[in-house]
C-alpha positions, 0 to 999 in steps of 0.5 A: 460133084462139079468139081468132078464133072467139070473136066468132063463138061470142058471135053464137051465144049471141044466136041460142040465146038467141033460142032458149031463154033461155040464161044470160048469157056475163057470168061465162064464159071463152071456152071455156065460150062456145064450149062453150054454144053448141055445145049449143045447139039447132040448131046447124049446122042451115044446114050445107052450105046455103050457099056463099060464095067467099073473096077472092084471098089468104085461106085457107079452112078449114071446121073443128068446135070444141066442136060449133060448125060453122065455115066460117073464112076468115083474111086474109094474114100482115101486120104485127107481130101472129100475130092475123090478120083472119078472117070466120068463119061459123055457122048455127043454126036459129031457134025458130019465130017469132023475128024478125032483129030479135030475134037482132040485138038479142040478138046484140049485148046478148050481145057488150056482156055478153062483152067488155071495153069493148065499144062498137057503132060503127055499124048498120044493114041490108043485102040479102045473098043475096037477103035482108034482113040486119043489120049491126053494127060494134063495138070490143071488147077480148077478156076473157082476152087484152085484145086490142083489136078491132073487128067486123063482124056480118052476120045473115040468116035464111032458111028458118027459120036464121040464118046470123051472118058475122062479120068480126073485126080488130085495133082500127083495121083494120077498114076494111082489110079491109071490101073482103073482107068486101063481096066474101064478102058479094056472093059468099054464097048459100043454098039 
């Protein structure tokens, strides 16, 4: 379940680096990621203020790994691979002042200094629940596992905490499961 949630923990370490100028994940392992984050300010601040439906074949599991809050949702078994598509989302609270610009930009200068051969494919901005959101996709290979693939990472903020939904795939699959993610993102609502 790492593998899955790393994408998700690197968000993290863009918002606390929004937050408190948090040291670069360049020389950490995925543990240490997830470790760091899970320190950080703030974290989980936007627990049990949101909700979200999960598409039709998708499981459903919120779960805590190294103090990070997780609402983790994995597509149905296919193919060879034991990797399964997932969105996985996290909340933080901001630092008064810090801008979805700001974790947008931070968010992914972390992802481009935590994985291998990171590479953003596209970016741009879009309403979910209301509210202005940023999106990003990229390809990456995970540093440990070399396992090449792709994200989605969608960032809003409201009442002062950003809410990072992440979509991750194995390379090339990533507009397999984009229809999911639409619908997790029409579905998603915050108080």
């Amino acid at each position: 379940m790492k593998l899955q949630l790393i994408s998700a923990a690197v968000c993290l370490l863009g918002i606390s680096a929004c937050n408190n100028a948090s040291k670069s994940p360049k020389e950490l392992s995925s543990q240490e990621v997830l470790e760091l984050a899970g320190k950080s300010p703030g974290m989980n601040a936007g627990r049990g203020t949101f909700s979200v439906i999960t598409p039709a074949g998708w499981t459903k599991t919120d779960t805590v790994m190294s103090r990070i809050e997780y609402t983790f949702m994995m597509a149905p078994p296919g193919g060879d691979s034991s990797f399964r598509a997932n969105v996985n989302i996290v909340t933080q609270e901001l630092k008064q002042g810090v801008t979805l610009d700001k974790v947008m930009e931070t968010t992914q200068k972390e992802m481009e200094n935590f994985f291998v051969d990171y590479r953003k494919i596209d970016n741009g901005e879009r309403s979910v629940a209301g509210v202005k959101a940023k999106w990003m996709k990229c390809q990456y290979a995970h540093r440990e596992t070399g396992t090449p693939l792709n994200g989605e990472v969608t960032i809003l903020v409201k009442n002062n905490i950003a809410y990072a939904i992440t979509l991750t795939t194995l390379a090339n699959d990533l507009v397999k499961y984009e229809p999911a993610l639409e619908e997790i993102l029409g579905s998603f609502t915050t108080k």
